[in-house]
PLY file of the C-alpha trace (Angstrom):
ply
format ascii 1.0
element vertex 120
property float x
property float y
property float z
element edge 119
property int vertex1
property int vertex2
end_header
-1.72 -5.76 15.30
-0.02 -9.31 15.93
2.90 -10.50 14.19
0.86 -12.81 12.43
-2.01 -10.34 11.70
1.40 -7.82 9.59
3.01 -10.73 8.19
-0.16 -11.37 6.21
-0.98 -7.91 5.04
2.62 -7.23 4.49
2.23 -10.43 1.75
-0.80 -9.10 0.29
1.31 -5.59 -0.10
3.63 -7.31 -1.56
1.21 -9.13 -3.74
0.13 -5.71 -5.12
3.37 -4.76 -5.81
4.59 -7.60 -7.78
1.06 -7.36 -9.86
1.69 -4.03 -10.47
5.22 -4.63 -11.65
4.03 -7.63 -14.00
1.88 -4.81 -15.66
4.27 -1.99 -16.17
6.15 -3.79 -18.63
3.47 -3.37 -21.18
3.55 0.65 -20.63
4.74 2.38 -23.39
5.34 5.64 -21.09
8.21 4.82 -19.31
8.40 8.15 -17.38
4.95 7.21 -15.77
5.70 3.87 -15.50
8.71 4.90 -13.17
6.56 7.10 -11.03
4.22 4.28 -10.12
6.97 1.99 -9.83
8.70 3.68 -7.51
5.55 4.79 -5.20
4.63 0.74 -5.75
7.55 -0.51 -4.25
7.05 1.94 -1.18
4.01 0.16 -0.31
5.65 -3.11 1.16
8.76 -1.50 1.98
7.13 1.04 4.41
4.76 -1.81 5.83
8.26 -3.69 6.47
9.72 -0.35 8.66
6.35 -0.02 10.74
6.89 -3.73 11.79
10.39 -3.06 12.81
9.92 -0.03 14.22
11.43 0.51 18.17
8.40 3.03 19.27
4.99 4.06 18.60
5.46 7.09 16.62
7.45 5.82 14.31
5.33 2.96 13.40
2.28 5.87 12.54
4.83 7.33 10.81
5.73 4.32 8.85
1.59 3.52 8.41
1.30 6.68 7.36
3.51 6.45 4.53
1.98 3.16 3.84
-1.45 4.76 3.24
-0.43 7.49 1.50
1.75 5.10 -0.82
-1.64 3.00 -1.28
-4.31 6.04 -1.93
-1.12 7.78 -4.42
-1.50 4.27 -6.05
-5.00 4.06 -6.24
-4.93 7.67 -8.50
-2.33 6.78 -10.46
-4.11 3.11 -11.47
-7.27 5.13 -12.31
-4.79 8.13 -14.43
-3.58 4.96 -15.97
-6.69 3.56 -17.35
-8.46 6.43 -18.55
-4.73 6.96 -20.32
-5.33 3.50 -22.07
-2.17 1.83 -20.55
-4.51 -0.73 -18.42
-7.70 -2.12 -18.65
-10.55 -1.05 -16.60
-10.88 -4.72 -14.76
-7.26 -4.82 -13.89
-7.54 -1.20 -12.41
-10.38 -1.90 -10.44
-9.03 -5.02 -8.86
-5.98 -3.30 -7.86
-8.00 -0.27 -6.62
-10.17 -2.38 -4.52
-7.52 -4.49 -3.11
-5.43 -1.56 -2.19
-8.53 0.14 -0.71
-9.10 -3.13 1.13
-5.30 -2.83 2.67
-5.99 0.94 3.56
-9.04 0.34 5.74
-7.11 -2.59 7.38
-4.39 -0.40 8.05
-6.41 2.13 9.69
-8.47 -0.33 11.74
-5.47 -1.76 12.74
-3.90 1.96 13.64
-6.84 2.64 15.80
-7.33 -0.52 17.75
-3.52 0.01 18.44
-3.89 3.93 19.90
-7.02 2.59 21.43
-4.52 0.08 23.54
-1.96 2.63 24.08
-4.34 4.59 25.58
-6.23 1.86 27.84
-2.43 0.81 29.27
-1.45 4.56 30.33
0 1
1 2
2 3
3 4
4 5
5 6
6 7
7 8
8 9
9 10
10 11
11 12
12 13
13 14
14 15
15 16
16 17
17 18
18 19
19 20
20 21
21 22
22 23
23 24
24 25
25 26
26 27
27 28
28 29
29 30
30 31
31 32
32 33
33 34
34 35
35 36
36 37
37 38
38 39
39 40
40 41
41 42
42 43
43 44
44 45
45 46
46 47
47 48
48 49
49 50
50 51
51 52
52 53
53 54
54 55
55 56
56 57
57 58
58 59
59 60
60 61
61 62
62 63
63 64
64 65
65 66
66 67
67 68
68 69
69 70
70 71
71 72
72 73
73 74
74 75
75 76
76 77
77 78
78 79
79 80
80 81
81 82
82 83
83 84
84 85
85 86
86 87
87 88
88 89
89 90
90 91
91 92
92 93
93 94
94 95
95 96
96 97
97 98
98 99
99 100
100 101
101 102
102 103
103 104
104 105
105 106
106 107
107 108
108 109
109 110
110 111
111 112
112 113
113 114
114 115
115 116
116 117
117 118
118 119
């Protein structure tokens, strides 16, 4: 993935994050709250190490983290909603749009092992 190509899904990560933030503050269970906060906030940050990263295992690493942090998200917008802290449209939206980020991620893993393994 180019710099450019990152840059722009590290923003929409980010995007996520700060949407998900906005939201929290109408929780009334902080506890929960907390727990997505602090999966939330993993999401851009672990995009952020896979960019910087000095070798190619440590940027799956980092991607891997990243989709986890994105599919852990995904279940805990869904737990949220059927909980009654979020509405159903809001859910959705984030679910697809962090869905949207995991396949990108993964097509962008597997072009880039594809290219490791054409230059060896």
């Amino acid at each position: 993935m180019d710099t450019l190509s990152e840059g722009l899904l590290w923003s929409r990560c980010c995007d996520v994050a700060a949407r998900v933030y906005r939201l929290l503050a109408n929780w009334h269970d902080r506890a929960f709250a907390e727990r997505v906060l602090g999966n939330t906030l993993g999401i851009p940050e672990h995009l952020a190490a896979r960019m910087a990263a000095a070798d190619q295992a440590a940027r799956t690493r980092h991607a891997r983290a990243t989709v986890e942090a994105l599919t852990i998200l995904q279940t805990q917008l869904y737990l949220a909603c059927e909980c009654g802290l979020m509405g159903r449209d809001e859910s959705a939206s984030l679910c697809f749009e962090a869905a949207s980020l995991v396949e990108r991620l993964v097509r962008s893993h597997q072009s880039q092992a594809i290219e490791d393994r054409d230059s060896r």
